[in-house]
N, CA and C atoms of all chains as a GROMACS GRO file, in nm:
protein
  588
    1UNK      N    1   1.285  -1.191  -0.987
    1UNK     CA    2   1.293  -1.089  -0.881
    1UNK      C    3   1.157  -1.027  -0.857
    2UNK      N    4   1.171  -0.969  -0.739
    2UNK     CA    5   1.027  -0.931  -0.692
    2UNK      C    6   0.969  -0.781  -0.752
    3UNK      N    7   1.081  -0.732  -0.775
    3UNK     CA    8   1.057  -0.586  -0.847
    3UNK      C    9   0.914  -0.565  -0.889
    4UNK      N   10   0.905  -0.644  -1.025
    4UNK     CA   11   0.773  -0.619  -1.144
    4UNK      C   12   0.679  -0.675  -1.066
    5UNK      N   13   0.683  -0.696  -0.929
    5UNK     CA   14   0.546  -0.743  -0.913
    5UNK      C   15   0.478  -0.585  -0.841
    6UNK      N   16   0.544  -0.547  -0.842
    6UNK     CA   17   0.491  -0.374  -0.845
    6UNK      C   18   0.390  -0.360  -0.896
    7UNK      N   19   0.409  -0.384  -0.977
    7UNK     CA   20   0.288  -0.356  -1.098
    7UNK      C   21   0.160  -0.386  -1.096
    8UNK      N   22   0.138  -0.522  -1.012
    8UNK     CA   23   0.063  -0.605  -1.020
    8UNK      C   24  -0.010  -0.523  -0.937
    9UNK      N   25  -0.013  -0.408  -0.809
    9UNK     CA   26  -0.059  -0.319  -0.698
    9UNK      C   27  -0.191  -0.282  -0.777
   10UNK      N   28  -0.300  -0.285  -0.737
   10UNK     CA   29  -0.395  -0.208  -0.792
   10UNK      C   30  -0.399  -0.090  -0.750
   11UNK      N   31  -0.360  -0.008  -0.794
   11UNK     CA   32  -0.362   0.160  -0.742
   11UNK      C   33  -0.539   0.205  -0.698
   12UNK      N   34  -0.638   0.152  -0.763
   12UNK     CA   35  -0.750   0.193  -0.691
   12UNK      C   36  -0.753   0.103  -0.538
   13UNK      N   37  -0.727   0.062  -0.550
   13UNK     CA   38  -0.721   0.027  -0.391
   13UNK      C   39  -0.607   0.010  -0.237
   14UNK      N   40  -0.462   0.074  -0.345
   14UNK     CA   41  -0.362   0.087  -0.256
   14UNK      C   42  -0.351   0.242  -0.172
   15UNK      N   43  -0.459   0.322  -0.215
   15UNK     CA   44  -0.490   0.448  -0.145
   15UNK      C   45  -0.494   0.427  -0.069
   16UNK      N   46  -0.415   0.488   0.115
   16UNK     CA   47  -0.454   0.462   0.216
   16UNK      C   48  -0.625   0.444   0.287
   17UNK      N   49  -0.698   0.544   0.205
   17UNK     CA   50  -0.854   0.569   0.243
   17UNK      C   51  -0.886   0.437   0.173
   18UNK      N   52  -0.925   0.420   0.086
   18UNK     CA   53  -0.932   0.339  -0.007
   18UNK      C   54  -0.895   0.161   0.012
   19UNK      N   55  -0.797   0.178   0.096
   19UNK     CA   56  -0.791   0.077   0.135
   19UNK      C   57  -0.827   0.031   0.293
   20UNK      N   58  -0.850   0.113   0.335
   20UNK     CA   59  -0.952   0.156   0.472
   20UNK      C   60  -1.115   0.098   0.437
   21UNK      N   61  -1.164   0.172   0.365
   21UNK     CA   62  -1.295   0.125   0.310
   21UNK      C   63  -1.247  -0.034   0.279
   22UNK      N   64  -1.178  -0.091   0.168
   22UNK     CA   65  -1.205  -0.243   0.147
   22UNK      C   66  -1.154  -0.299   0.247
   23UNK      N   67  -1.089  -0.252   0.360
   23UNK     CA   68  -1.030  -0.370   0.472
   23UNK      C   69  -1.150  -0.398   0.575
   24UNK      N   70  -1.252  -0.270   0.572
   24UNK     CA   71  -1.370  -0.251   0.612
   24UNK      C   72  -1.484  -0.341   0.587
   25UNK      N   73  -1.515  -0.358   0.449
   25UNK     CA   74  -1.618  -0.422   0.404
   25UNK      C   75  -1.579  -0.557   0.367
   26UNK      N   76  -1.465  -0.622   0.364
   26UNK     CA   77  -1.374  -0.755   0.334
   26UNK      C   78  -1.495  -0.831   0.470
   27UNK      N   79  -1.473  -0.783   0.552
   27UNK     CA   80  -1.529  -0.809   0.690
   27UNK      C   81  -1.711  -0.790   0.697
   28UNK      N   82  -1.703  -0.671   0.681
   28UNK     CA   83  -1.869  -0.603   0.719
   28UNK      C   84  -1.965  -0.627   0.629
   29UNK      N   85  -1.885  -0.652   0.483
   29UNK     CA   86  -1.957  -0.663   0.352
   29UNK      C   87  -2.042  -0.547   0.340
   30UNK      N   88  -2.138  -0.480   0.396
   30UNK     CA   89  -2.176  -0.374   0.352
   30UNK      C   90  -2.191  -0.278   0.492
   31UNK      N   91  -2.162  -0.136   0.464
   31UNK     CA   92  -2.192  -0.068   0.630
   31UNK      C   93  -2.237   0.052   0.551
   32UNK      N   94  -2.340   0.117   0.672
   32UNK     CA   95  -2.336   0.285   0.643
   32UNK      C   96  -2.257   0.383   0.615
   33UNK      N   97  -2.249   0.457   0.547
   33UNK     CA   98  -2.155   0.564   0.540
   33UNK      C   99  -2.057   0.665   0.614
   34UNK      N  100  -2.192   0.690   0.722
   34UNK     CA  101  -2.156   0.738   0.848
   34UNK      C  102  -2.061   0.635   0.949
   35UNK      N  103  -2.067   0.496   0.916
   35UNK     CA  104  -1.998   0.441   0.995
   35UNK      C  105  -1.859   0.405   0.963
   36UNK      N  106  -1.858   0.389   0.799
   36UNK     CA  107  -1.749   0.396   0.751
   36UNK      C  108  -1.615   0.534   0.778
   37UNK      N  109  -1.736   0.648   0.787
   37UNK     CA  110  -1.607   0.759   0.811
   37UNK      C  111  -1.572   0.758   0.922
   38UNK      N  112  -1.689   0.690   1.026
   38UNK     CA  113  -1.636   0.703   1.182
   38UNK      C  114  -1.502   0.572   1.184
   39UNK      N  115  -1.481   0.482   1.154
   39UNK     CA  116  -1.387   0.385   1.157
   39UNK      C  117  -1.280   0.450   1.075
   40UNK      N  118  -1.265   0.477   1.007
   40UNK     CA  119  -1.189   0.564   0.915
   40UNK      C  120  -1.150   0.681   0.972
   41UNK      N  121  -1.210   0.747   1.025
   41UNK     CA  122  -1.178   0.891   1.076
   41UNK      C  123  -1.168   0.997   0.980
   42UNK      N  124  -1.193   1.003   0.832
   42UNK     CA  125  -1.189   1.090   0.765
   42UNK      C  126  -1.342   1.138   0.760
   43UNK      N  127  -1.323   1.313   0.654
   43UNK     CA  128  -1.431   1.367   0.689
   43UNK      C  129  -1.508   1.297   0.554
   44UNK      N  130  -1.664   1.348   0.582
   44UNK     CA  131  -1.757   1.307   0.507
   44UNK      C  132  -1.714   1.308   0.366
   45UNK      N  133  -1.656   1.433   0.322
   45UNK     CA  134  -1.582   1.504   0.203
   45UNK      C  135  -1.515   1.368   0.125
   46UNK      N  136  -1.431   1.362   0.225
   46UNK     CA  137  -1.291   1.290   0.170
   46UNK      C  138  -1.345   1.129   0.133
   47UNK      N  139  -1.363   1.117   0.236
   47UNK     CA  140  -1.467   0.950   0.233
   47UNK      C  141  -1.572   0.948   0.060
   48UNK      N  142  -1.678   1.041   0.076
   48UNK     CA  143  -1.697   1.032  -0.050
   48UNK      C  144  -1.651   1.038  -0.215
   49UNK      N  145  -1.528   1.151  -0.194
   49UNK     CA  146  -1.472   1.107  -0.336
   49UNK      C  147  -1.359   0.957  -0.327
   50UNK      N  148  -1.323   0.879  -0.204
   50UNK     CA  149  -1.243   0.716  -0.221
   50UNK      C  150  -1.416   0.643  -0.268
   51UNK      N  151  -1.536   0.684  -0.211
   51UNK     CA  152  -1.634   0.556  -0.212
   51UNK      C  153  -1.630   0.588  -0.390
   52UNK      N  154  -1.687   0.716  -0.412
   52UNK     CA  155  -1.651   0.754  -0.547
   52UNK      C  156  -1.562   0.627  -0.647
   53UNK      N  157  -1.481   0.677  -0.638
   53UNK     CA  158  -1.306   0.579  -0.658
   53UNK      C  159  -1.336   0.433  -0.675
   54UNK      N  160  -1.410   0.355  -0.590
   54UNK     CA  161  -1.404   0.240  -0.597
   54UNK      C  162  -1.542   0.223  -0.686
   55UNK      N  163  -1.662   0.293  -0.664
   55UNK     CA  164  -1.768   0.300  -0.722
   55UNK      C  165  -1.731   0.219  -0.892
   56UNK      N  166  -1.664   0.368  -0.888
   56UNK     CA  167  -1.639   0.363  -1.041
   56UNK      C  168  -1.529   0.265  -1.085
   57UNK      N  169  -1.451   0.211  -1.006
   57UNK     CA  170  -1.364   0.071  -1.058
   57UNK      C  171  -1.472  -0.053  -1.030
   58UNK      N  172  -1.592  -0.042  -0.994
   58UNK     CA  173  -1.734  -0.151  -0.991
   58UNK      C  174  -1.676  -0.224  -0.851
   59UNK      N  175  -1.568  -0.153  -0.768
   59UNK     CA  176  -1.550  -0.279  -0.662
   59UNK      C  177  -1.653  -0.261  -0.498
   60UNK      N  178  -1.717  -0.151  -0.525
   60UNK     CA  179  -1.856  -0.137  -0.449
   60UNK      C  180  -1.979  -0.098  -0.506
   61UNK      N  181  -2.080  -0.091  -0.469
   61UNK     CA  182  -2.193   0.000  -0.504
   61UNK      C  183  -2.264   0.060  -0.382
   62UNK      N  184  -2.322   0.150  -0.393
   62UNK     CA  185  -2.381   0.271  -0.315
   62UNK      C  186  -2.508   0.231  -0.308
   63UNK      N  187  -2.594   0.222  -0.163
   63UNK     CA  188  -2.728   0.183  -0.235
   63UNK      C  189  -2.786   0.300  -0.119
   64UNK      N  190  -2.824   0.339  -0.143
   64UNK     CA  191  -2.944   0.441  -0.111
   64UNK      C  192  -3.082   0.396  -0.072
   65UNK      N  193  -3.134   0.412   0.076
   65UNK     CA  194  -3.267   0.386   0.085
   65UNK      C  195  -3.311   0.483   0.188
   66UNK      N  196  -3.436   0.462   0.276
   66UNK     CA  197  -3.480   0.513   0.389
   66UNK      C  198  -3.528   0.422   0.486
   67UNK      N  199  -3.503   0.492   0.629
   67UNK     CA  200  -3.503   0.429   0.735
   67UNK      C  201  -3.622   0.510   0.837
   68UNK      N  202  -3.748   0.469   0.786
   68UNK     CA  203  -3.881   0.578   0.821
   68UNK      C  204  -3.833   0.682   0.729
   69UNK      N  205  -3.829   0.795   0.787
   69UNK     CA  206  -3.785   0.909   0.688
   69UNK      C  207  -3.629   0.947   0.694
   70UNK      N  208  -3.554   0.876   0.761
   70UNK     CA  209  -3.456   0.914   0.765
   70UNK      C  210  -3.333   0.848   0.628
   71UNK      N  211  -3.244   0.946   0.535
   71UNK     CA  212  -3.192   0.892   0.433
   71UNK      C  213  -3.066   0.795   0.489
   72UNK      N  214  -3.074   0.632   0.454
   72UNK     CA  215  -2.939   0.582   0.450
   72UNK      C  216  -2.864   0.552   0.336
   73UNK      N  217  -2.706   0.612   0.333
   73UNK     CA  218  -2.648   0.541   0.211
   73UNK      C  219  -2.550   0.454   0.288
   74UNK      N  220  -2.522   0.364   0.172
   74UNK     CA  221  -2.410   0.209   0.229
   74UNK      C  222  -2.380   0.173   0.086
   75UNK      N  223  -2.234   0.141   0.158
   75UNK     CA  224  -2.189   0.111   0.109
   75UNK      C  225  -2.182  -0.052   0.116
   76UNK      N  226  -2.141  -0.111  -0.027
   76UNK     CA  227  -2.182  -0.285  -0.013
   76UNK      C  228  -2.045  -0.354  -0.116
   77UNK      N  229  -1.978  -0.413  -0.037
   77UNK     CA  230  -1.878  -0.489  -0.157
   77UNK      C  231  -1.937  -0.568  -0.268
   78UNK      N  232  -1.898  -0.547  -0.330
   78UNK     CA  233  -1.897  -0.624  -0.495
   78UNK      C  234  -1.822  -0.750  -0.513
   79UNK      N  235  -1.890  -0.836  -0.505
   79UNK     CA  236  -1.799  -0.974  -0.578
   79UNK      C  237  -1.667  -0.975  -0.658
   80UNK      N  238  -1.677  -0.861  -0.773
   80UNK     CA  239  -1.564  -0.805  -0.801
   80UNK      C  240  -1.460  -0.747  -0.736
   81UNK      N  241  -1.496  -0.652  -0.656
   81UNK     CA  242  -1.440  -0.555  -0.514
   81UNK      C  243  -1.342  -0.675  -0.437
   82UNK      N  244  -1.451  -0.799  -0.423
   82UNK     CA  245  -1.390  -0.876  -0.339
   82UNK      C  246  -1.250  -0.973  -0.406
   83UNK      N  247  -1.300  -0.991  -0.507
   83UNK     CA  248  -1.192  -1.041  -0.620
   83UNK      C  249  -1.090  -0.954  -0.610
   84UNK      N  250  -1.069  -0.834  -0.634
   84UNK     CA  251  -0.958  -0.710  -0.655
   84UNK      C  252  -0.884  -0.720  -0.520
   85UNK      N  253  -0.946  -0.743  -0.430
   85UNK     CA  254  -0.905  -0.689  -0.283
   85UNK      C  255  -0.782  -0.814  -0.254
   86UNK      N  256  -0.868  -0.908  -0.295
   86UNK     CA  257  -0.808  -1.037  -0.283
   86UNK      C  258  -0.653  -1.057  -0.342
   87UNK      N  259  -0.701  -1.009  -0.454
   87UNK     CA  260  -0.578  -1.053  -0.528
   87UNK      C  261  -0.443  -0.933  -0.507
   88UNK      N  262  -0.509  -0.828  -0.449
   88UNK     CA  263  -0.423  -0.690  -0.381
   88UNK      C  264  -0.359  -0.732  -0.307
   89UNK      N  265  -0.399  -0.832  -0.217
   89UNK     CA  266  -0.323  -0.889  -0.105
   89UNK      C  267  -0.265  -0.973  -0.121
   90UNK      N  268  -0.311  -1.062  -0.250
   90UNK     CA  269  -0.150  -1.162  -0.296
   90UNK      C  270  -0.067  -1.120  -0.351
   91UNK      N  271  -0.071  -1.010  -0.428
   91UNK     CA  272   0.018  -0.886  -0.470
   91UNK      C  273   0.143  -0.830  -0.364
   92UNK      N  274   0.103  -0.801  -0.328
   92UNK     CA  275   0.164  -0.753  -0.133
   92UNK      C  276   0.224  -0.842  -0.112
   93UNK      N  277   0.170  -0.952  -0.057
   93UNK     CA  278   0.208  -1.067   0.005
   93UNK      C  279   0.369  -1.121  -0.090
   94UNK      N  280   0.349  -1.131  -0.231
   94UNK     CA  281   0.464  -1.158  -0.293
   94UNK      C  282   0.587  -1.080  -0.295
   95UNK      N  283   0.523  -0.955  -0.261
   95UNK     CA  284   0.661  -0.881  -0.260
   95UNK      C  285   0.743  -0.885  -0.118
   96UNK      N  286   0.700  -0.964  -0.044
   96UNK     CA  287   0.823  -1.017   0.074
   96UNK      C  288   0.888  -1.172   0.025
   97UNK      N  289   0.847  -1.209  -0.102
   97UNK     CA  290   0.883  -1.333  -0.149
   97UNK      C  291   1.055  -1.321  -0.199
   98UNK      N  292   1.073  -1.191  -0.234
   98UNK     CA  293   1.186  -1.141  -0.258
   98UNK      C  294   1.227  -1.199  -0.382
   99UNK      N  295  -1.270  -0.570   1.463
   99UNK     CA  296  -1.266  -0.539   1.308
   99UNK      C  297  -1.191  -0.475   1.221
  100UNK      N  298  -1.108  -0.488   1.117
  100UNK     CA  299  -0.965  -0.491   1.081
  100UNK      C  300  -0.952  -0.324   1.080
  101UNK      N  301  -1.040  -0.209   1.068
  101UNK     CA  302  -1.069  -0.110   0.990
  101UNK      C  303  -0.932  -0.020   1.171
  102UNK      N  304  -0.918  -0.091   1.200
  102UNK     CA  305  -0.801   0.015   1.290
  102UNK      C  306  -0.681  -0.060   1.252
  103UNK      N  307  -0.681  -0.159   1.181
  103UNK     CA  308  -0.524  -0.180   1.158
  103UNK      C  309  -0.485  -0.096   1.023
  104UNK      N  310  -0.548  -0.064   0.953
  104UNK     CA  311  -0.503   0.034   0.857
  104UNK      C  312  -0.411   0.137   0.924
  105UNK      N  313  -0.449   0.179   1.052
  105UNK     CA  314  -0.322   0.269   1.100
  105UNK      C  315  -0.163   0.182   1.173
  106UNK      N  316  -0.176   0.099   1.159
  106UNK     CA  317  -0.026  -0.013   1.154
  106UNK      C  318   0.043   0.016   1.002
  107UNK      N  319  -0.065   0.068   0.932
  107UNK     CA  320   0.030   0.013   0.786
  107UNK      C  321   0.178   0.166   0.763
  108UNK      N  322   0.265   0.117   0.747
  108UNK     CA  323   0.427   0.187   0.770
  108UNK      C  324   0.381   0.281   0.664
  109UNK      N  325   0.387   0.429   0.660
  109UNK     CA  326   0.390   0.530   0.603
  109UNK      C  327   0.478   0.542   0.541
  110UNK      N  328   0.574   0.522   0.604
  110UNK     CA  329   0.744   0.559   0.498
  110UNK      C  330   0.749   0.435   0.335
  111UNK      N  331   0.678   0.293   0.428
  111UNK     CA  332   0.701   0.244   0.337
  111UNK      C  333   0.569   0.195   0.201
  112UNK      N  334   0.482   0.239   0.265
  112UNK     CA  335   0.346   0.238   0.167
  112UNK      C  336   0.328   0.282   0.045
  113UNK      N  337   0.427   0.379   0.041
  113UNK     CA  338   0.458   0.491  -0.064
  113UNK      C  339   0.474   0.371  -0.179
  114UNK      N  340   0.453   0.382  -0.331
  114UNK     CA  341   0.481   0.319  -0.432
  114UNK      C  342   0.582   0.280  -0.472
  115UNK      N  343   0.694   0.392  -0.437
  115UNK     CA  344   0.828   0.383  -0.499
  115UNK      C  345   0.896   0.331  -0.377
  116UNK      N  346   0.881   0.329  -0.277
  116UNK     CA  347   0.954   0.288  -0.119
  116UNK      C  348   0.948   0.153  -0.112
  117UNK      N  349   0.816   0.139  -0.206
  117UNK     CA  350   0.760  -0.040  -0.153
  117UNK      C  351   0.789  -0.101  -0.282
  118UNK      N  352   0.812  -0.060  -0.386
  118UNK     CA  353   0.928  -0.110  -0.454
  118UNK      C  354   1.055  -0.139  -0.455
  119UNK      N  355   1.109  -0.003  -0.371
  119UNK     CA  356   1.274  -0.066  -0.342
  119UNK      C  357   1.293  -0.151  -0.204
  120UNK      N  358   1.194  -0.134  -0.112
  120UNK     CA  359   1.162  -0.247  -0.038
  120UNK      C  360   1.190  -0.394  -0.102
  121UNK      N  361   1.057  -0.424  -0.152
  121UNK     CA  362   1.048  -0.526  -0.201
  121UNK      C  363   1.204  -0.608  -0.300
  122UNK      N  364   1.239  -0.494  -0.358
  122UNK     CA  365   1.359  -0.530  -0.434
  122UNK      C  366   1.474  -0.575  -0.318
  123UNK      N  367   1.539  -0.466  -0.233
  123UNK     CA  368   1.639  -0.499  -0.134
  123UNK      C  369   1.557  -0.655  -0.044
  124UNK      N  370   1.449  -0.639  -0.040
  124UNK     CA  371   1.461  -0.780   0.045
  124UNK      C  372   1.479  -0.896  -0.018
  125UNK      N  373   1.504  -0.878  -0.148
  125UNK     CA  374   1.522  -1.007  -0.191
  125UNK      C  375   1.669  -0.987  -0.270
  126UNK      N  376   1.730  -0.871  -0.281
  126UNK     CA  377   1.846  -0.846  -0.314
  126UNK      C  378   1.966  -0.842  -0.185
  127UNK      N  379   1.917  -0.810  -0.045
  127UNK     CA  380   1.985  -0.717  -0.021
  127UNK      C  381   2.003  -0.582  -0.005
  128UNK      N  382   2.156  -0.558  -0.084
  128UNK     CA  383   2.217  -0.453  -0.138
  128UNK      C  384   2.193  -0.417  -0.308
  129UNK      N  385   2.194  -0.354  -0.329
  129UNK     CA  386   2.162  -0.304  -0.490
  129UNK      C  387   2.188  -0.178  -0.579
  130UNK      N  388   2.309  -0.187  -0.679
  130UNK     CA  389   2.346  -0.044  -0.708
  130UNK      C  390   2.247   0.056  -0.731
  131UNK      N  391   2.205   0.193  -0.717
  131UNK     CA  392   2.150   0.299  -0.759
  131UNK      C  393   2.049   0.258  -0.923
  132UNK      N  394   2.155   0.219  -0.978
  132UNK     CA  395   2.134   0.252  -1.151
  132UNK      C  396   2.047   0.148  -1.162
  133UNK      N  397   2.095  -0.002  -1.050
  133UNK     CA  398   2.021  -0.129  -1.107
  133UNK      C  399   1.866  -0.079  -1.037
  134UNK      N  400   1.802  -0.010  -0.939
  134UNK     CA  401   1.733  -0.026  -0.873
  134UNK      C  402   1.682   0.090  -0.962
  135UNK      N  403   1.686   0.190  -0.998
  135UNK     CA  404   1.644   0.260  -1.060
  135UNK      C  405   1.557   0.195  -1.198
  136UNK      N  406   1.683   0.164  -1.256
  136UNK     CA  407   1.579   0.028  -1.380
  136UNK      C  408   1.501  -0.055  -1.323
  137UNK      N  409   1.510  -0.077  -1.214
  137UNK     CA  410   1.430  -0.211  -1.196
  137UNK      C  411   1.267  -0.122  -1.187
  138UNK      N  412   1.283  -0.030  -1.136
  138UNK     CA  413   1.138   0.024  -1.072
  138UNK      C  414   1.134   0.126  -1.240
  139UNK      N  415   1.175   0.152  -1.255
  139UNK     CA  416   1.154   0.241  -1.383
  139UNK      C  417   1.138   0.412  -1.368
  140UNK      N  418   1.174   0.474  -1.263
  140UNK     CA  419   1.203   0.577  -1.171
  140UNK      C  420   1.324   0.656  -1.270
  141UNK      N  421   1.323   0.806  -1.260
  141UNK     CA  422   1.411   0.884  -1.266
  141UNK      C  423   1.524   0.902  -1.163
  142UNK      N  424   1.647   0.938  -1.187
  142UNK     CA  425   1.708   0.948  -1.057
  142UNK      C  426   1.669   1.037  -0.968
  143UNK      N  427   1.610   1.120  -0.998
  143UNK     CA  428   1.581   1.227  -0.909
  143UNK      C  429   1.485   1.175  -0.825
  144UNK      N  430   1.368   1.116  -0.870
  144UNK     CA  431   1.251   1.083  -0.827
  144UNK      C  432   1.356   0.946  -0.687
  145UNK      N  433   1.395   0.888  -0.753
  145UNK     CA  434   1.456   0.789  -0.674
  145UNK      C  435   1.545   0.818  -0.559
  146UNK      N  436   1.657   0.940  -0.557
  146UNK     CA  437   1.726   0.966  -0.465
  146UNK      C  438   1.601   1.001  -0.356
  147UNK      N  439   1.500   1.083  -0.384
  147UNK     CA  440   1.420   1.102  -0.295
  147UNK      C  441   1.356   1.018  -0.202
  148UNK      N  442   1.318   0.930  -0.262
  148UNK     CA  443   1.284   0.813  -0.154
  148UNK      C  444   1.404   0.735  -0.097
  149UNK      N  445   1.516   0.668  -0.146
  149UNK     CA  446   1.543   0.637  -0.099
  149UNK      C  447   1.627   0.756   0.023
  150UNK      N  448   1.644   0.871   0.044
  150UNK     CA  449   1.651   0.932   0.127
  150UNK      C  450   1.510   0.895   0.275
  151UNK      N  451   1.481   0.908   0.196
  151UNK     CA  452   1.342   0.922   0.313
  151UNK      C  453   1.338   0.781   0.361
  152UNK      N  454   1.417   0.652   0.332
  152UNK     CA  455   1.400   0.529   0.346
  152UNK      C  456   1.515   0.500   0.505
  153UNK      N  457   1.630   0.617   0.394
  153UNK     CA  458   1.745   0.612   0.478
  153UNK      C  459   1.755   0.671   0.607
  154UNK      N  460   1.653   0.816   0.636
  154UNK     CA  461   1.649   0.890   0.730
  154UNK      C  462   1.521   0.799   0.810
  155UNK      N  463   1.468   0.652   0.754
  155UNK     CA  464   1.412   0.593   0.892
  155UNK      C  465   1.500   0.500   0.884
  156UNK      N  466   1.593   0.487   0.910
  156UNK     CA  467   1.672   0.364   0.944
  156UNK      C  468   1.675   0.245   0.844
  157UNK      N  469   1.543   0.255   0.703
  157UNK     CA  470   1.585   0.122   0.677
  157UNK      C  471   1.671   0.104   0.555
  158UNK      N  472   1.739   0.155   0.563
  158UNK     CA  473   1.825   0.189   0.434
  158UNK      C  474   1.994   0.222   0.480
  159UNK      N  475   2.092   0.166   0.415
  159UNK     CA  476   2.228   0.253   0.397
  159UNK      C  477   2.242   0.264   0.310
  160UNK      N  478   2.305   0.394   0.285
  160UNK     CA  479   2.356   0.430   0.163
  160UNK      C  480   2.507   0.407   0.141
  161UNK      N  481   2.569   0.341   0.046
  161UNK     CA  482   2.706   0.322   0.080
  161UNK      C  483   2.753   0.355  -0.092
  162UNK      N  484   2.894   0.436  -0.046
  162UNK     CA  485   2.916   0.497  -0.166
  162UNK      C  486   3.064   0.442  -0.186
  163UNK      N  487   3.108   0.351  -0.292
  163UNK     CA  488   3.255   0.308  -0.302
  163UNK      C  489   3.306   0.348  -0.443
  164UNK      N  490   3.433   0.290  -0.509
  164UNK     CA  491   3.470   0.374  -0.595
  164UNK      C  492   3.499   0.223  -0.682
  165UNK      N  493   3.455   0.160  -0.785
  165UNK     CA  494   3.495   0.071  -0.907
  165UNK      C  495   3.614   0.099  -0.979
  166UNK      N  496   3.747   0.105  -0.960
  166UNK     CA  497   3.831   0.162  -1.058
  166UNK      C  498   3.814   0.314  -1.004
  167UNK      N  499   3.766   0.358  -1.119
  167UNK     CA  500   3.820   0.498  -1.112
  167UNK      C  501   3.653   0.544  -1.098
  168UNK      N  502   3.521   0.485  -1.134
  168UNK     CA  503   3.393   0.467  -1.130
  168UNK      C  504   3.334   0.486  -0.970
  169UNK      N  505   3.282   0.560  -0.962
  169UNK     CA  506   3.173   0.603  -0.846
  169UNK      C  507   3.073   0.458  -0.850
  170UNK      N  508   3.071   0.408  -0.718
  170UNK     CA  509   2.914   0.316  -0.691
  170UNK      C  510   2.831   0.393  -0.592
  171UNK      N  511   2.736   0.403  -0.641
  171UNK     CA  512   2.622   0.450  -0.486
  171UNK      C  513   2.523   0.270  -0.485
  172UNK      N  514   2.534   0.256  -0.364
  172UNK     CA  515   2.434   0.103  -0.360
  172UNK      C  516   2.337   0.141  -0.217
  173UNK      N  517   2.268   0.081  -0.195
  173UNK     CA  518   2.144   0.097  -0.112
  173UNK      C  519   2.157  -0.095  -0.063
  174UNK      N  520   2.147  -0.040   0.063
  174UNK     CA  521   2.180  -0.158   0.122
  174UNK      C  522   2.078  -0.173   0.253
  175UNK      N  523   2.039  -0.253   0.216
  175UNK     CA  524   1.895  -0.324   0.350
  175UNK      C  525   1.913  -0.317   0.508
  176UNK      N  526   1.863  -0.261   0.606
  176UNK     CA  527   1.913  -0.253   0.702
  176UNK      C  528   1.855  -0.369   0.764
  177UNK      N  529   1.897  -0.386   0.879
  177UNK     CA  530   1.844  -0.467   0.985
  177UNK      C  531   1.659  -0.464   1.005
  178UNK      N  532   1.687  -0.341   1.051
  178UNK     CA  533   1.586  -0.265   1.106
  178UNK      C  534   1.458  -0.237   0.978
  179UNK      N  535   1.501  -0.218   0.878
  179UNK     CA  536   1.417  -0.228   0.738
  179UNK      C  537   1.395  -0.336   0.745
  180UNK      N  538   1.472  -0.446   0.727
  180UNK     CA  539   1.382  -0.578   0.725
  180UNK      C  540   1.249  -0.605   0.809
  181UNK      N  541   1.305  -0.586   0.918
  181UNK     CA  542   1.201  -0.610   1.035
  181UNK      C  543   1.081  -0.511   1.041
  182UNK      N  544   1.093  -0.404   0.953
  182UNK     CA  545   0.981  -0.333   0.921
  182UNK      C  546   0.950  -0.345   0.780
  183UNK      N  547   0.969  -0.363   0.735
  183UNK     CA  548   0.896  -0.437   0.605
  183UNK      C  549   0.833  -0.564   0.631
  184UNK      N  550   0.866  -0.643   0.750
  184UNK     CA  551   0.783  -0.760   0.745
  184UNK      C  552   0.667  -0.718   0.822
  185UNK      N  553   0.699  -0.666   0.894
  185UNK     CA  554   0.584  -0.586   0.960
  185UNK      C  555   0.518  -0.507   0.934
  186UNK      N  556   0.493  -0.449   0.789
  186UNK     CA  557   0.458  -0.405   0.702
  186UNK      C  558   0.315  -0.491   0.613
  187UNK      N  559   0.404  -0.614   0.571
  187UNK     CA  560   0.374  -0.706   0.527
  187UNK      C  561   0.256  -0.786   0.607
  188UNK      N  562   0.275  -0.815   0.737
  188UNK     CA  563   0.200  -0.800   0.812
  188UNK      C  564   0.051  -0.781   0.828
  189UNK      N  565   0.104  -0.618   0.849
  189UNK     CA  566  -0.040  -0.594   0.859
  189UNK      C  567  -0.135  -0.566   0.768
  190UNK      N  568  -0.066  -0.595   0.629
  190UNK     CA  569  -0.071  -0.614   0.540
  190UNK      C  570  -0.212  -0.731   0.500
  191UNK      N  571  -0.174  -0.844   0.559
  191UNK     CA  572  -0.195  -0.927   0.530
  191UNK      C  573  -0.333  -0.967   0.668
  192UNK      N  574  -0.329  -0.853   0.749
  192UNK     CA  575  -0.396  -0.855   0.830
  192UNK      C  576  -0.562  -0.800   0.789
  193UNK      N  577  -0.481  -0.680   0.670
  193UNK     CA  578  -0.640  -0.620   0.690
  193UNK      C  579  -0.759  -0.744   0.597
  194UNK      N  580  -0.685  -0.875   0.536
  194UNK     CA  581  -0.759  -0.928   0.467
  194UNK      C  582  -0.874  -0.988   0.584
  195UNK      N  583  -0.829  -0.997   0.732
  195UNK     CA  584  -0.870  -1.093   0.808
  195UNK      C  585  -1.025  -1.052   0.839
  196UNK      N  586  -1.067  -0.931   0.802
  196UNK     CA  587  -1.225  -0.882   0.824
  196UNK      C  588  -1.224  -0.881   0.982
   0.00000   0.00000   0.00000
């Protein structure tokens, strides 16, 4: 039965935000920050403690540079990130297997 | 770029415990209270709650009969739940598309 495959859900990435960001970068592989909240629609706030979230499960990293003087941060999927995401969605996917 | 189908994904049913008894009724069906409760590992309390909230969108009946002299409460798959759980599933399976 499909029940226990519950389990299998990675909760760092079944957050609605959270999973906004990786459906984001699955695609973009890495984007600005600012562009991420604009696709997202959440505020700067909120966006940073999900990038937070995934940071720290290693399924992105943050890279920080400058653009002349202006500061950019981006966000960039992780090989891992991409692994997790992946397998989130065969997760999902099984539970209509019934 | 997938980052607007995140708002397709079903609220009622995204929830952890919703998309568990989801997942369970679509491959059950119908399913007593007690069995669905074990299956997800849920309190009853915690459980009447969602599946209320399952029932007040249509994808759920609640049907209450009597075993002998024994009370059944069972949760029974609607039409309309199906067809939103696959559509669920869906877009689900959409946000992998980048």
């Amino acid at each position: 039965m499909s029940e226990f495959s519950i389990k299998d859900i990675d909760d760092v990435i079944h957050g609605r935000i959270r999973l906004g960001i990786m459906a984001y970068l699955i695609g973009a592989q890495r984007a600005p920050f600012k562009t991420i909240a604009g696709a997202l629609d959440t505020t700067d706030g909120n966006l940073s403690v999900h990038l937070r979230k995934l940071e720290d499960a290693g399924y992105i990293a943050i890279e920080k540079s400058f653009v002349g003087r202006k500061p950019l941060t981006e966000a960039v999927l992780t090989q891992e990130g991409r692994e997790a995401f992946v397998n989130y969605l065969d997760a999902m996917a099984k539970l209509g297997a019934g």
